[in-house]
N, C-alpha and C positions, 0 to 999 in steps of 0.2 A: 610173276609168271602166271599167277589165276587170273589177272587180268587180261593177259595175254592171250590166254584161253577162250577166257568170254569174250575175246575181240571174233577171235576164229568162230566160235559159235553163233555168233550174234550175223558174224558173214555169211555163214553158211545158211541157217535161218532164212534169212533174204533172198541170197542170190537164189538157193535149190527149197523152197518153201514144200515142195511133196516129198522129194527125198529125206528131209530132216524130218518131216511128219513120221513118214516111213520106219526110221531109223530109227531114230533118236526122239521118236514121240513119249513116250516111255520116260516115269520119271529113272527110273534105273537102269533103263538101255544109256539115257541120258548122262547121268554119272558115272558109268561104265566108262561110257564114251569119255568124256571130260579127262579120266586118270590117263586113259591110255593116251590121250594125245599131249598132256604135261609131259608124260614121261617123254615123248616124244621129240618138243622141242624146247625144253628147259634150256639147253645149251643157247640159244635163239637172244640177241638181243630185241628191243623195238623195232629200228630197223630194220632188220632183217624179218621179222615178222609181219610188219608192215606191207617190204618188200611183195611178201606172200600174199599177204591177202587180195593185193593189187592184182598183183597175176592172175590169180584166182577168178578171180570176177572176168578180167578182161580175155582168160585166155582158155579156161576151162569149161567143158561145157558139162562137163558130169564133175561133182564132187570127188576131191581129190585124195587118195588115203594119204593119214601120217606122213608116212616115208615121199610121195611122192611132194607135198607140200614143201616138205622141209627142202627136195631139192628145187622147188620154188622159191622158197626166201633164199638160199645160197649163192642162186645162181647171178654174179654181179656182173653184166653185160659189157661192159666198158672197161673192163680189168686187163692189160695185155697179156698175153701168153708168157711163159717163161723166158722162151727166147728172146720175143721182142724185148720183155724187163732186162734182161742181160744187155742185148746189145743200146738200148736207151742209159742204162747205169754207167758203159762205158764212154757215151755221148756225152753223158752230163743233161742229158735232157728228157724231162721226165712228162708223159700225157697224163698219167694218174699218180697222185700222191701216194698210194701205195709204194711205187716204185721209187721215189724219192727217199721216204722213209725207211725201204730195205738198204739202198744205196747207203744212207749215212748210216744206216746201221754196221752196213759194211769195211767203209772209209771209201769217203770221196776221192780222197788224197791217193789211195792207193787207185781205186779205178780208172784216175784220170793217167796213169803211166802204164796201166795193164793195157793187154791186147786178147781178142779172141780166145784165143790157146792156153790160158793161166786159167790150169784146172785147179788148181787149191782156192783160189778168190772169186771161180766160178762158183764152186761148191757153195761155198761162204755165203755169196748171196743169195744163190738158189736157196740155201736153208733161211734165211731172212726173209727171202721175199712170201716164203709157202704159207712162214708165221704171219706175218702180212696180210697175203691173201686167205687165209684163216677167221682172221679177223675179221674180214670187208663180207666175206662170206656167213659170217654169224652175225653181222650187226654191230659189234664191236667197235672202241675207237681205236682207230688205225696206231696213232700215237703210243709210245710205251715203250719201255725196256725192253732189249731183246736179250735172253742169257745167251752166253758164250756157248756152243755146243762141248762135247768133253774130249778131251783126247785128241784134240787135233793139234795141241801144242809140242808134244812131247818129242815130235820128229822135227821141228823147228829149231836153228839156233837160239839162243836167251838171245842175241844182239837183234834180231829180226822182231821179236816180240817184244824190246822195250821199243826199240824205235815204230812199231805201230802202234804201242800202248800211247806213244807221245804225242804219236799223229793224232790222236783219236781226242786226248785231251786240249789240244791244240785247236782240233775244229770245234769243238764242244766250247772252248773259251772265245771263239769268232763269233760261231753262232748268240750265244747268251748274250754278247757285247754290242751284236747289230752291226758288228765291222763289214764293210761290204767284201766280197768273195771273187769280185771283178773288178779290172780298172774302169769299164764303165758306170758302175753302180760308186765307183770312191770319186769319179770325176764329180758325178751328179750330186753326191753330198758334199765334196769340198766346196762348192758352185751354190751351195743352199746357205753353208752354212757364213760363206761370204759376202749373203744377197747378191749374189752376179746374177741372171738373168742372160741367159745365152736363149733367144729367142729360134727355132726352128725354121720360121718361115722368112727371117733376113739373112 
């Protein structure tokens, strides 16, 4: 994180060289400065920080405070909305990894039978995806364990909850194994792993 810091100062420095005079010429304004803006974006991975300082240079034309920085480095451009993650999770087709990631966190297995209107597995993802884009928004890697939220089983039958617990280890033992997920993708490794050569353009 003090690294982190003196990324930010060292940018600031450069890009606004009279306003940092101004400000933070001062070896104690300087210090000042430094704690308040750890405090600031500790939560912040590289990334995301990174993120920031790019902006910064490219988009700012006065030096930015703390708070407005940090929604600098959060803001991830390319992230779909919720709804589009919604309706992409039910596709099966995913633009950003984020959204795949919330998906399987979800159960593929169950999205690919849902429709629109299935507010408990809407919920589901939407809390998946938020941790998600949480993540993409601080720098973080997307990748990871998602906890179960609390309390949402207890109005469920047990028969519904083993048989997603099944699903869930089920894809998790596909995934790990490389088994493909498609009959295209199990054509193309049966076809490799027979040396066939099925050439495209005969």
């Amino acid at each position: 994180m003090r690294r982190a810091v003196r990324r930010v100062f060292a940018t600031l420095k450069t890009a606004f060289p009279a306003w940092y005079e101004k400000h933070y010429g001062a070896e104690k304004a300087e210090a000042l400065a430094r704690r308040v803006w750890m405090t600031a974006i500790q939560e912040l991975g590289d990334d995301a920080v990174n993120r920031g300082l790019q902006r910064m240079v490219l988009e700012c034309k006065f030096p930015p405070s703390p708070s407005d920085f940090m929604d600098l480095c959060k803001r991830v451009d390319d992230l779909p909305t919720e709804a589009q993650a919604w309706d992409e999770a039910l596709r099966g087709t995913y633009t950003h990894k984020a959204v795949r990631i919330a998906a399987e966190a979800t159960s593929t297995f169950d999205l690919k039978s849902a429709n629109h209107n299935d507010k408990a597995l809407k919920q589901r993802f939407e809390r998946n995806y938020a941790i998600v884009m949480r993540r993409a928004q601080t720098g973080q890697p997307l990748e990871g364990r998602i906890a179960h939220g609390i309390g949402n089983d207890s109005s469920r039958p047990r028969e519904q909850i083993q048989l997603e617990h099944s699903r869930k280890e089920a894809e998790a033992l596909v995934i790990s194994q490389g088994i493909p997920s498609n009959g295209q993708s199990a054509r193309a490794m049966l076809l490799a792993k027979l040396n066939i050569r099925r050439d495209t353009h005969v």
